[in-house]
PDB file with one MODEL, atoms N, CA, C and O in Angstrom:
MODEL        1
ATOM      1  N   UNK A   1    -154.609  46.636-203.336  1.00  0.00           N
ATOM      2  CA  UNK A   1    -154.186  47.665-202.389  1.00  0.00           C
ATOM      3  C   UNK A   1    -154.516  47.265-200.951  1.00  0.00           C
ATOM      4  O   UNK A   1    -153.742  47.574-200.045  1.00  0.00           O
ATOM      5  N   UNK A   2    -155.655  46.581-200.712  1.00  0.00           N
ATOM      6  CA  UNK A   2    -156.016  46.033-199.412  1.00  0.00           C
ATOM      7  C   UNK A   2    -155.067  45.575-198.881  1.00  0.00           C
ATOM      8  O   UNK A   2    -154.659  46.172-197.884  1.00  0.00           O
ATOM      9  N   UNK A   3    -154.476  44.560-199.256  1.00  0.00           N
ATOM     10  CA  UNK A   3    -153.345  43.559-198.890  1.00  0.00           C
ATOM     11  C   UNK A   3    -152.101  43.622-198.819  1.00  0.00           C
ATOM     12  O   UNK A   3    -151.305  42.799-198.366  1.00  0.00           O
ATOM     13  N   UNK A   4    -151.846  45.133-199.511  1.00  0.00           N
ATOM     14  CA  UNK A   4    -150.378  46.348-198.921  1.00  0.00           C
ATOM     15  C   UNK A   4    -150.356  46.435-197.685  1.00  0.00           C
ATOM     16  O   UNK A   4    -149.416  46.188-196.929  1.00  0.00           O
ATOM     17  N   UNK A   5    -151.810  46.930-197.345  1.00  0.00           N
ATOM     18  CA  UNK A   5    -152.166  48.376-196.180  1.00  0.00           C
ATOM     19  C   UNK A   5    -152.484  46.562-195.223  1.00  0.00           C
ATOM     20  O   UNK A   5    -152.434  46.814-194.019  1.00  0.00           O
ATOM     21  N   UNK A   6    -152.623  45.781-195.334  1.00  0.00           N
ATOM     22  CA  UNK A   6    -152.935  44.754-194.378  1.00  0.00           C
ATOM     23  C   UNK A   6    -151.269  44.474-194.203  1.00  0.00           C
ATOM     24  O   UNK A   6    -150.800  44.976-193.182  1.00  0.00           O
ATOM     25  N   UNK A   7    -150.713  44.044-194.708  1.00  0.00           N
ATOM     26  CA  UNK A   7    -149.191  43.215-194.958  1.00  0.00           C
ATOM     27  C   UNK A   7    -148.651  44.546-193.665  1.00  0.00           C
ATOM     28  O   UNK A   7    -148.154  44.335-192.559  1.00  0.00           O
ATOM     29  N   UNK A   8    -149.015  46.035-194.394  1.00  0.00           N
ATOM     30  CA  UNK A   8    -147.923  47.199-193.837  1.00  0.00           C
ATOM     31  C   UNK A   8    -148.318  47.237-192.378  1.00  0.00           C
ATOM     32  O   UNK A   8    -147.503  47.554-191.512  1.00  0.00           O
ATOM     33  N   UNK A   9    -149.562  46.916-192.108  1.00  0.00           N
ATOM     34  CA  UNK A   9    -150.368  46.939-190.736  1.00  0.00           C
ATOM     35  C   UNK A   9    -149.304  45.980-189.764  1.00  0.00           C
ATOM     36  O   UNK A   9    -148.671  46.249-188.744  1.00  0.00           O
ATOM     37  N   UNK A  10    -149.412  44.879-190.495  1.00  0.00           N
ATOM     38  CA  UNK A  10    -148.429  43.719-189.681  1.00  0.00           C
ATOM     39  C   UNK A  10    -147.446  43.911-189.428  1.00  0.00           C
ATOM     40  O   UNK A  10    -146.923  43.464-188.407  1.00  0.00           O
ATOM     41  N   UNK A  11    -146.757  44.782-190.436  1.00  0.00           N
ATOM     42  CA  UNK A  11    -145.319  44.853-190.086  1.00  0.00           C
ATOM     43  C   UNK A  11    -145.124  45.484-188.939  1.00  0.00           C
ATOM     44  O   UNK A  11    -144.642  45.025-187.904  1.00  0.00           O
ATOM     45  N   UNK A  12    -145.731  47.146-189.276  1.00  0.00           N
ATOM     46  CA  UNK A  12    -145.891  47.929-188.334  1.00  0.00           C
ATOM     47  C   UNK A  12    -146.242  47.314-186.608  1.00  0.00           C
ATOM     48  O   UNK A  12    -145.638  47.908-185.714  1.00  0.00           O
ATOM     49  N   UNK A  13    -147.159  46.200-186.209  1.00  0.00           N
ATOM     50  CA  UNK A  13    -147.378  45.984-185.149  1.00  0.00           C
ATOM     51  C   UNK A  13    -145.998  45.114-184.795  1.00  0.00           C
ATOM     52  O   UNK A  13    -145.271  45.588-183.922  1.00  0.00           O
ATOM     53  N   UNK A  14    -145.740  44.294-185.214  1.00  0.00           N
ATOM     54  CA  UNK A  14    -144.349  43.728-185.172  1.00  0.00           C
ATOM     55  C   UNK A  14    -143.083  44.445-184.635  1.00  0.00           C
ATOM     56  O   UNK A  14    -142.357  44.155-183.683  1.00  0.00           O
ATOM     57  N   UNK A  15    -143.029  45.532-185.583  1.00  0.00           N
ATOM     58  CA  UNK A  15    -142.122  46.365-185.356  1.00  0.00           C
ATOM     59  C   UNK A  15    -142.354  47.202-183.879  1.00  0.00           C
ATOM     60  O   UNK A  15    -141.421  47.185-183.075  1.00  0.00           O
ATOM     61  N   UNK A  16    -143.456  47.841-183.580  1.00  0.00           N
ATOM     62  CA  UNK A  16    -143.877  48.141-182.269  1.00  0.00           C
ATOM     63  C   UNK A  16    -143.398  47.176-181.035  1.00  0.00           C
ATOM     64  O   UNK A  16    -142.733  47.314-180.009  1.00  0.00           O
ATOM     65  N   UNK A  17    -144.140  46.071-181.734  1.00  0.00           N
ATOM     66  CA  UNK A  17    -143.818  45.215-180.645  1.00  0.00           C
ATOM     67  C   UNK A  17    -142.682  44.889-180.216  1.00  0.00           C
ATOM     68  O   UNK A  17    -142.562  44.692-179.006  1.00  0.00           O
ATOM     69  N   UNK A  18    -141.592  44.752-181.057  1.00  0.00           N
ATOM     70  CA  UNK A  18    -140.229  44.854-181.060  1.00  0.00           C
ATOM     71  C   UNK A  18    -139.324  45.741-180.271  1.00  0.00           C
ATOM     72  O   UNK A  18    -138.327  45.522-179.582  1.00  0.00           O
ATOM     73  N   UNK A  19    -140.059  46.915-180.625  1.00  0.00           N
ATOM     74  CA  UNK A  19    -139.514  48.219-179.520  1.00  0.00           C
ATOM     75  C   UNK A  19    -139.608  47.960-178.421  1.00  0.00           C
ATOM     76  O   UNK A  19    -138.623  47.791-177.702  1.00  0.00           O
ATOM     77  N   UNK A  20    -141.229  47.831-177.882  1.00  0.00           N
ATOM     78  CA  UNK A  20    -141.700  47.671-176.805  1.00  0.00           C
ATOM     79  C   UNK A  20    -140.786  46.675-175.864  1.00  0.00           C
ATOM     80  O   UNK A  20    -140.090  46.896-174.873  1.00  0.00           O
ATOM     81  N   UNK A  21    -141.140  45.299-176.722  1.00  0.00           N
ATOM     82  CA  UNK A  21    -140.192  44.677-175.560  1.00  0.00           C
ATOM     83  C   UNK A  21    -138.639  44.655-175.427  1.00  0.00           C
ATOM     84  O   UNK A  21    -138.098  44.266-174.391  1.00  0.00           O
ATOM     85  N   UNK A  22    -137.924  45.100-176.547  1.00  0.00           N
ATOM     86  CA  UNK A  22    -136.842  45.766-176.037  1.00  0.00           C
ATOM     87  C   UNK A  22    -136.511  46.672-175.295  1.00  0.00           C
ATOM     88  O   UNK A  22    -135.530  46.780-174.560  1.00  0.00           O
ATOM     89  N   UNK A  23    -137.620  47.554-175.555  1.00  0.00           N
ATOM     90  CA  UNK A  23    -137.119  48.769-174.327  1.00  0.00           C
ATOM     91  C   UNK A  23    -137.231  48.257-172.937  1.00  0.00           C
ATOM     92  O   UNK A  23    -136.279  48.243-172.156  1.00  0.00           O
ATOM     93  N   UNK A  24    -138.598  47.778-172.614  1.00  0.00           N
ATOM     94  CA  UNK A  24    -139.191  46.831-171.378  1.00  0.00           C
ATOM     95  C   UNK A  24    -137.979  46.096-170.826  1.00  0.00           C
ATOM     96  O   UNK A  24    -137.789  45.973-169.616  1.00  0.00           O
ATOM     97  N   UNK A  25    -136.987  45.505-171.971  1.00  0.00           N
ATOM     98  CA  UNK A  25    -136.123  44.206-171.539  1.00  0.00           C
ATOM     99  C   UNK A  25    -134.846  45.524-170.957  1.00  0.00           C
ATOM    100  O   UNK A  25    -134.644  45.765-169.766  1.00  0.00           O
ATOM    101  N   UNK A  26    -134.463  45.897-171.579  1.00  0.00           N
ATOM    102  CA  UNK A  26    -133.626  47.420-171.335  1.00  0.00           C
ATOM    103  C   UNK A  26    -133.848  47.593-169.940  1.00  0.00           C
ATOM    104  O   UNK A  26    -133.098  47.053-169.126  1.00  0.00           O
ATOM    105  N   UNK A  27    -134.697  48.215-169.632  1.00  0.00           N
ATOM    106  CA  UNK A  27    -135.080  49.012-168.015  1.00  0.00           C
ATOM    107  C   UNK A  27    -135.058  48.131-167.616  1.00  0.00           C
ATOM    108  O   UNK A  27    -134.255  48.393-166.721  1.00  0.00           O
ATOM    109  N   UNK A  28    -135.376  46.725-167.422  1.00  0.00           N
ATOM    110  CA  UNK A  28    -135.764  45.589-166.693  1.00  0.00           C
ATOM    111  C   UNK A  28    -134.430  45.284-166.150  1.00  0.00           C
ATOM    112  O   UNK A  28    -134.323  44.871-164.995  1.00  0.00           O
ATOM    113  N   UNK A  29    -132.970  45.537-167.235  1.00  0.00           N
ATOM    114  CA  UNK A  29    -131.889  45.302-166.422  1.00  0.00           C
ATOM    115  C   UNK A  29    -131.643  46.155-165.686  1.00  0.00           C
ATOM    116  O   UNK A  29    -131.569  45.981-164.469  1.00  0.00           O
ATOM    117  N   UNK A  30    -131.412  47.578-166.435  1.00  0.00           N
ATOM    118  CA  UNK A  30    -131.284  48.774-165.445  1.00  0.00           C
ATOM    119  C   UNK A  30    -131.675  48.853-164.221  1.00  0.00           C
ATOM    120  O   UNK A  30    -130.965  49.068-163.240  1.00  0.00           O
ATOM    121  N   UNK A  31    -133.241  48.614-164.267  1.00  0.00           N
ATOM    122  CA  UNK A  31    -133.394  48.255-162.772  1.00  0.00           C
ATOM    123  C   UNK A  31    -133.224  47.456-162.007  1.00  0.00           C
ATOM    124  O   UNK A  31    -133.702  47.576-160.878  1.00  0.00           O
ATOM    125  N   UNK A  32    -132.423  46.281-162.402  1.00  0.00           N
ATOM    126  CA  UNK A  32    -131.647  45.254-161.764  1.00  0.00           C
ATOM    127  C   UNK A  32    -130.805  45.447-160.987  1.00  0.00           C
ATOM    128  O   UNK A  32    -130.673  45.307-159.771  1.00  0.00           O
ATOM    129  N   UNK A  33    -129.944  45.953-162.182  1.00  0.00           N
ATOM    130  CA  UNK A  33    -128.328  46.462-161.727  1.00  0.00           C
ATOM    131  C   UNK A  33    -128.488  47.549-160.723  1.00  0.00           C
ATOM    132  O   UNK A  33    -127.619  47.673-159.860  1.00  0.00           O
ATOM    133  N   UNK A  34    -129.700  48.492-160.754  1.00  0.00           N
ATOM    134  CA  UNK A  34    -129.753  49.906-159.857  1.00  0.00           C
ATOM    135  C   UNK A  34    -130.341  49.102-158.418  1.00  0.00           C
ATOM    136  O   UNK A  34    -130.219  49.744-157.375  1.00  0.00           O
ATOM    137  N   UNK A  35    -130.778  48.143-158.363  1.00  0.00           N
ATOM    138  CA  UNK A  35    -131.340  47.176-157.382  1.00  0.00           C
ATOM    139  C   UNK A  35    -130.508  46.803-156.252  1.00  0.00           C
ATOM    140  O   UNK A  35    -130.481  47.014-155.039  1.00  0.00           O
ATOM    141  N   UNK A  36    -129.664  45.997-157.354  1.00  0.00           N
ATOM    142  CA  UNK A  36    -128.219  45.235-157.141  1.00  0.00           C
ATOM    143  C   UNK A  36    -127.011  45.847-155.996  1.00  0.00           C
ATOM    144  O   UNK A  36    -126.360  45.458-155.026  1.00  0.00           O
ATOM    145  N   UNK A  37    -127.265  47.354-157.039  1.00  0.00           N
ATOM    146  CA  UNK A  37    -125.775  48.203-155.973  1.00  0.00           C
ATOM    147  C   UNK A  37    -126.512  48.956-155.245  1.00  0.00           C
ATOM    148  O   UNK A  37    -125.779  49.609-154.503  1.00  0.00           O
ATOM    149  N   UNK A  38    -127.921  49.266-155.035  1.00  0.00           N
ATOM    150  CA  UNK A  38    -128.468  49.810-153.451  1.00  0.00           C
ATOM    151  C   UNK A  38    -128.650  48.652-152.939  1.00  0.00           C
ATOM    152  O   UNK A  38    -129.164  48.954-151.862  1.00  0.00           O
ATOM    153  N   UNK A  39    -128.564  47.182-152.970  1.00  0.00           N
ATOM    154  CA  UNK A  39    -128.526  46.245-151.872  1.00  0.00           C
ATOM    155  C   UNK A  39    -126.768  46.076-151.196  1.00  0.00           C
ATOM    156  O   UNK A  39    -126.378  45.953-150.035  1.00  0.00           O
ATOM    157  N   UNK A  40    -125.971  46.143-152.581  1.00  0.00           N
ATOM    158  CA  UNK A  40    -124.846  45.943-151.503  1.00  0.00           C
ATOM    159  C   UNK A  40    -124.318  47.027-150.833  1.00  0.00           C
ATOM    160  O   UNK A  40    -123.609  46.868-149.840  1.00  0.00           O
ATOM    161  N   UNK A  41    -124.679  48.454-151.417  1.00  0.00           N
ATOM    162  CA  UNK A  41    -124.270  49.587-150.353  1.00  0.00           C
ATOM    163  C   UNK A  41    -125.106  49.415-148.838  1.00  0.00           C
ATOM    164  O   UNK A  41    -124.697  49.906-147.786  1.00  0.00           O
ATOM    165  N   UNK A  42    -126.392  48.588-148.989  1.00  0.00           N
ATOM    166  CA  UNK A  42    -126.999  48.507-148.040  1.00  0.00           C
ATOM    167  C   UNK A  42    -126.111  47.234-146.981  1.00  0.00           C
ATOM    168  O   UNK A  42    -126.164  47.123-145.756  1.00  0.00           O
ATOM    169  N   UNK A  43    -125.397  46.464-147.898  1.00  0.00           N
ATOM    170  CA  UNK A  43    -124.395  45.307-147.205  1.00  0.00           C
ATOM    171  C   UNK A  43    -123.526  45.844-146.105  1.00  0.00           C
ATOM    172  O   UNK A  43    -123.380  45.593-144.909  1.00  0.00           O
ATOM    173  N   UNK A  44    -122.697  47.178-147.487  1.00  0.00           N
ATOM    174  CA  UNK A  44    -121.574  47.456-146.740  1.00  0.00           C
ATOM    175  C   UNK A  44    -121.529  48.297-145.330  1.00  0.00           C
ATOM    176  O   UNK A  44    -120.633  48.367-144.490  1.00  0.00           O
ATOM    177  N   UNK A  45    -122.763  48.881-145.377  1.00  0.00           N
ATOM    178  CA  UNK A  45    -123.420  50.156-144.349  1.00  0.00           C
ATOM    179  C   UNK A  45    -123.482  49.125-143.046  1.00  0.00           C
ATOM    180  O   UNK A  45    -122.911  49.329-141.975  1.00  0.00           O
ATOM    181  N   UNK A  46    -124.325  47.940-143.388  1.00  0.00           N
ATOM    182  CA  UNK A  46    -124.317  46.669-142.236  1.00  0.00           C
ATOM    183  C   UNK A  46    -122.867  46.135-141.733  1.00  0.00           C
ATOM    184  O   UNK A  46    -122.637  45.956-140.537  1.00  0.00           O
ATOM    185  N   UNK A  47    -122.057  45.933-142.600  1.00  0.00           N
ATOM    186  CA  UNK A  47    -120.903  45.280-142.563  1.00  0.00           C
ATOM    187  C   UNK A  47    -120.238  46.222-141.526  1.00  0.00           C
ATOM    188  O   UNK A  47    -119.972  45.847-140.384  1.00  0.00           O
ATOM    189  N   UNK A  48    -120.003  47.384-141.960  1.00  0.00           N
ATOM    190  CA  UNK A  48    -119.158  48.124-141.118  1.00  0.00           C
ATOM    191  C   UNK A  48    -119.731  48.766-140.063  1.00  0.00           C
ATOM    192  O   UNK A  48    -118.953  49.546-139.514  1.00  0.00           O
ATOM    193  N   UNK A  49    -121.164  48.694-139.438  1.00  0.00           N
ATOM    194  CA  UNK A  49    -121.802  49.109-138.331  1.00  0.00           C
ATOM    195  C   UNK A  49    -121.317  47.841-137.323  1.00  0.00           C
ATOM    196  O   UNK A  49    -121.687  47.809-136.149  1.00  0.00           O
TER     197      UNK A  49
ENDMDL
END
């Protein structure tokens, strides 16, 4: 039984970990892309002043 609850432990952190840095990788673009188009609205604001 030890070596269920050890094996299930592993999985479980794995699986966490999995989330984690997917979600992390997720927002990481989001906030790219949300980066991205307040720099070029910041372009176009220059451009046309």
């Amino acid at each position: 039984m030890a070596g269920f609850s050890e094996r299930t432990l592993q999985v479980a952190v794995v699986v966490s970990f999995s989330v984690g840095f997917l979600a992390g990788w997720q927002a990481n673009k989001m906030w790219k892309k949300h980066q991205q188009d307040k720099w070029s609205e910041i372009q176009k604001k220059l451009d046309s002043s």
